[in-house]
C-alpha positions as CSV (number, residue, x, y, z in Angstrom):
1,X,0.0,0.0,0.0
2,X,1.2,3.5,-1.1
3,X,2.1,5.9,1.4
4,X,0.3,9.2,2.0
5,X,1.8,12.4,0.6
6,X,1.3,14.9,2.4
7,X,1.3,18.6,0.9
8,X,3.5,21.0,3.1
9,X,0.9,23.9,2.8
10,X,-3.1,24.0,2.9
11,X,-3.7,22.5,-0.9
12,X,-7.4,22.6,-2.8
13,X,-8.2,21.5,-6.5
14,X,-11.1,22.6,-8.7
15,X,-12.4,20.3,-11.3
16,X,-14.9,20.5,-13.9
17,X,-16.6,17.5,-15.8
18,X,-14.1,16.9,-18.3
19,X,-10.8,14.5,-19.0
20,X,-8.4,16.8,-17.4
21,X,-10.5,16.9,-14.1
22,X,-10.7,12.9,-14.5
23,X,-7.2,12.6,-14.9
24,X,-6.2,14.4,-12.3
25,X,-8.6,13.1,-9.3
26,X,-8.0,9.5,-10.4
27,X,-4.1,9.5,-10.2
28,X,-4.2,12.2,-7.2
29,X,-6.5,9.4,-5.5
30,X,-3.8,6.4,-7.0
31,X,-0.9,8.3,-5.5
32,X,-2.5,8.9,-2.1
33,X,-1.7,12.5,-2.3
34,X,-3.6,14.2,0.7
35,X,-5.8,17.6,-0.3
36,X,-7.2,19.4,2.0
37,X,-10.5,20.9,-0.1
38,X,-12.0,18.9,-3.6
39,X,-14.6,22.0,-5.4
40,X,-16.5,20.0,-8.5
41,X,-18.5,22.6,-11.1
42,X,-20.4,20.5,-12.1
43,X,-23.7,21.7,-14.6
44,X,-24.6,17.8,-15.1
45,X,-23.7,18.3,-19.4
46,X,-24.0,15.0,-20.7
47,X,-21.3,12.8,-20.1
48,X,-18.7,12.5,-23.8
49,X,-18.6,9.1,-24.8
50,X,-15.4,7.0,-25.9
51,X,-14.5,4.6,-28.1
52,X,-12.6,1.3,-27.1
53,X,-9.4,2.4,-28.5
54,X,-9.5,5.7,-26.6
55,X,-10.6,4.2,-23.4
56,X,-7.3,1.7,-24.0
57,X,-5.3,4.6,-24.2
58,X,-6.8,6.2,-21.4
59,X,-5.6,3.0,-19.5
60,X,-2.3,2.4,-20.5
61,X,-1.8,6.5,-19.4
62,X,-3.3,5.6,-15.7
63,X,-6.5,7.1,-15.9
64,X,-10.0,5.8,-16.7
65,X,-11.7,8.2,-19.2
66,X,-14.7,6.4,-19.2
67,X,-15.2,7.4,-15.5
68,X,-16.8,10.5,-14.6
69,X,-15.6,12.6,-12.3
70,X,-19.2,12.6,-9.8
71,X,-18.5,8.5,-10.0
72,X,-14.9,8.6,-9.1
73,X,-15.6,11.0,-6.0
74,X,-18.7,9.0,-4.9
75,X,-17.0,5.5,-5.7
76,X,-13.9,6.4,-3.2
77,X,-16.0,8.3,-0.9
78,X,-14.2,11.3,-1.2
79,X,-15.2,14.5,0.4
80,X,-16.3,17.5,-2.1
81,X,-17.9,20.7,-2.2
82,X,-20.4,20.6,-5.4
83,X,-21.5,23.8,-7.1
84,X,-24.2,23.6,-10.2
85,X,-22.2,25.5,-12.5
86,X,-18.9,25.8,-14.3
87,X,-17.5,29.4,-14.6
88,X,-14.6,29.9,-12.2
89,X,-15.8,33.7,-12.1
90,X,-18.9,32.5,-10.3
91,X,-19.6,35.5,-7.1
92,X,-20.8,32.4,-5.5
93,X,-17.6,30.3,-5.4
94,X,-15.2,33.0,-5.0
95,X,-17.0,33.6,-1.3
96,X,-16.1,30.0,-0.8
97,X,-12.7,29.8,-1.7
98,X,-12.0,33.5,-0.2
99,X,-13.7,31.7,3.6
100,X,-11.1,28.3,3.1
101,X,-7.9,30.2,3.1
102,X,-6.2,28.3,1.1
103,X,-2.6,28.4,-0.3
104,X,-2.9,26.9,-3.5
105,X,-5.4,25.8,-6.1
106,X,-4.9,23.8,-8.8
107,X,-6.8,25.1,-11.6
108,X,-8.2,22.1,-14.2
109,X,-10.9,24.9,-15.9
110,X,-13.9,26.6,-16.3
111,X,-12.5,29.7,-17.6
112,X,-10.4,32.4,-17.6
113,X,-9.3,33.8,-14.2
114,X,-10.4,37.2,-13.7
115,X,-9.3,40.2,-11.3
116,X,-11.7,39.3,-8.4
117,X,-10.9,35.6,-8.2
118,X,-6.9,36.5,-8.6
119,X,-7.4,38.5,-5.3
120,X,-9.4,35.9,-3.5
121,X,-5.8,34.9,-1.3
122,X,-5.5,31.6,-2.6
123,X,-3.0,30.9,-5.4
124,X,-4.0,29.2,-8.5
125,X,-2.1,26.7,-9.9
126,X,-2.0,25.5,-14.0
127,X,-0.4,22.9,-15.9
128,X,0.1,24.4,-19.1
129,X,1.1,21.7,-22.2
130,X,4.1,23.7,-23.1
131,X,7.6,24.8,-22.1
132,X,7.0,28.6,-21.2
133,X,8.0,31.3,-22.1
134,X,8.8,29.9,-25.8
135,X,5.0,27.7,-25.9
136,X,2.6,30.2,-24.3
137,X,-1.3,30.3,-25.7
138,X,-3.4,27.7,-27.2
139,X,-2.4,24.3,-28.0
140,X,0.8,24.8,-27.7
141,X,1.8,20.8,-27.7
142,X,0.7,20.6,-31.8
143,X,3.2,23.4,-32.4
144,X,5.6,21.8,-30.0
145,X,5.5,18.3,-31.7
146,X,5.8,19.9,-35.3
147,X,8.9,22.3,-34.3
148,X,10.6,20.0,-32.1
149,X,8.6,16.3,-32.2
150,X,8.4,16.4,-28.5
151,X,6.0,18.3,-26.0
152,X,7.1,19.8,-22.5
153,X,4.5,20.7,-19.8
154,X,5.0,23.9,-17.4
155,X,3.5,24.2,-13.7
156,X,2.7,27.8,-13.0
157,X,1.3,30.5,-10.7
158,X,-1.5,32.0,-12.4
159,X,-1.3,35.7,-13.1
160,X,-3.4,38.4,-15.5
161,X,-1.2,37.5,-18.3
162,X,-1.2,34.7,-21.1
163,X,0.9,31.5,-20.0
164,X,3.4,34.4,-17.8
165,X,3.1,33.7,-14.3
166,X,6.0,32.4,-11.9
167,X,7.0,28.8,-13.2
168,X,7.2,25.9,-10.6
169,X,8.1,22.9,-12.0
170,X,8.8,22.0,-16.3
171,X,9.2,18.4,-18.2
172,X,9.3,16.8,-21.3
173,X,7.4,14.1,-22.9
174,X,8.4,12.2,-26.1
175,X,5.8,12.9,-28.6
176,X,2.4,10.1,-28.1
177,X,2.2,6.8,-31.0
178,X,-1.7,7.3,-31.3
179,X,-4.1,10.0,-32.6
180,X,-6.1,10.9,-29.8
181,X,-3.4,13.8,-28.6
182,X,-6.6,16.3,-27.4
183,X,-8.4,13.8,-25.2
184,X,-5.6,11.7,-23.7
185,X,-2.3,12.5,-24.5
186,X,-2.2,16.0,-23.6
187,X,-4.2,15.0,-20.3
188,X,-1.7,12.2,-19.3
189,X,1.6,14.5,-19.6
190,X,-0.7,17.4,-17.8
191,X,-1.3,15.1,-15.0
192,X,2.2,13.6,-14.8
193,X,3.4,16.6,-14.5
194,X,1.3,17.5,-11.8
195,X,1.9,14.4,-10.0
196,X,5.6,15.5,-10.0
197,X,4.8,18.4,-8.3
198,X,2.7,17.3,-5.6
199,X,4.7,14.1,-4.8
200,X,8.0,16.4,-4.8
201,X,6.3,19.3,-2.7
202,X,7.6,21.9,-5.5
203,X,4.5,24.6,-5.2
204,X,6.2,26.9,-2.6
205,X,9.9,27.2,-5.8
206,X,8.6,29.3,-7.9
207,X,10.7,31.1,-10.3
208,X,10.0,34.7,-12.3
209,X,9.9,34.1,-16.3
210,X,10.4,37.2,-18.6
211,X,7.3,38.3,-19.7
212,X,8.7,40.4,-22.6
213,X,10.4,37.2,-24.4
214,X,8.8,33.6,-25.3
215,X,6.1,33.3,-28.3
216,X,2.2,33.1,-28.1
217,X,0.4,30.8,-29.8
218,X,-3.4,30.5,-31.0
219,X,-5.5,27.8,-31.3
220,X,-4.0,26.0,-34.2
221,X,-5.4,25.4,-37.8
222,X,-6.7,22.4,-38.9
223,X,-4.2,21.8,-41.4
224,X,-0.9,22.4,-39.4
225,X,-3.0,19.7,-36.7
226,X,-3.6,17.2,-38.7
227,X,0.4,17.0,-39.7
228,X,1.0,16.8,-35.9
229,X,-1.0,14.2,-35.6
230,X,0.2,11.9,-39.0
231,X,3.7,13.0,-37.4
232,X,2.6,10.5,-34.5
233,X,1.3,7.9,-36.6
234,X,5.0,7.3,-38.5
């Protein structure tokens, strides 16, 4: 039986019903990492179904996509605070995180972080799926198997700015040897990565990135994505 890790600092994670968030609790939950405070948005959308390849995948990367996240919580009896929504700007949930004092957050979505939720006192946490400041923007791990046929993944401190808050923790991944790189590949090495940084206690290192250097990147075209994606098939 594992042993617990336990987080040197008052730790909390907000998920949303989608692969990242199932990523995430499941191996968080296989690796016996203790936090202190689960949030679910939850607006009960209709669960995305998979097919048998992709929920193969899904298992040889640790997690079962299949799996909601409401089952996985209520399977391992696992304590969570449920709201019916998912917009991380919610009035609502910004009361409730402001009253947990909380040190950190690991962000897993629901939108951009605005001013008011910035200045709530907790810090949020991201796992971005490229190596900052050169990958910053929208998916970033297509460009980065094109230019380099690899992908890295960056832990941050979330700031105002695109992709250019204090970095934590960086890694690389060799590039994946299937197609499904949005639903399970680029969740896997996000979680991996966040694993690493929970196991190793590395939210409390951050280092200042440049903000003036690094590229940006928008969501990609269809084109340039499917040659990413053939690149992995080779």
């Amino acid at each position: 039986m594992k042993k617990k890790v336990l987080i040197k600092m008052k730790l909390g994670i907000i998920l949303t019903p989608d692969a990242r968030s199932k990523a995430y609790l499941q191996k968080i939950l296989k690796n016996q990492i203790v936090i202190n405070e689960i949030i679910f948005m939850n607006d009960n959308r209709s669960e995305k179904t998979y097919s048998e390849e992709e929920e193969n995948e899904s298992t040889n990367s640790g997690f079962d996509i299949s799996e909601s996240v409401i089952t996985t919580l209520q399977n391992t009896k696992t304590q969570y605070k449920m709201f019916n929504f998912v917009d991380i700007n919610n009035h609502e949930l910004i009361r409730y995180i402001s009253s947990l004092k909380l040190d950190f957050m690991i962000y897993a979505g629901g939108g951009i972080l605005k001013q008011p939720i910035l200045n709530c006192g907790t810090k949020f946490v991201h796992i971005h799926p490229g190596i900052i400041p050169n990958y910053r923007g929208s998916t970033c791990f297509y460009y980065s198997i094109i230019n380099e046929n690899k992908c890295g993944v960056t832990g941050y401190i979330m700031d105002e700015g695109i992709d250019t808050g204090p970095i934590i923790y960086q890694r690389e991944f060799e590039k994946p040897h299937h197609q499904f790189i949005d639903e399970i590949y680029d969740v896997d090495i996000r979680s991996e990565t966040l694993i690493d940084i929970l196991q190793n206690n590395l939210l409390t290192k951050p280092f200042k990135q440049s903000e003036q250097q690094g590229n940006t990147y928008y969501i990609i075209h269809p084109v340039l994505k499917h040659i990413a994606i053939l690149s992995c098939l080779e």
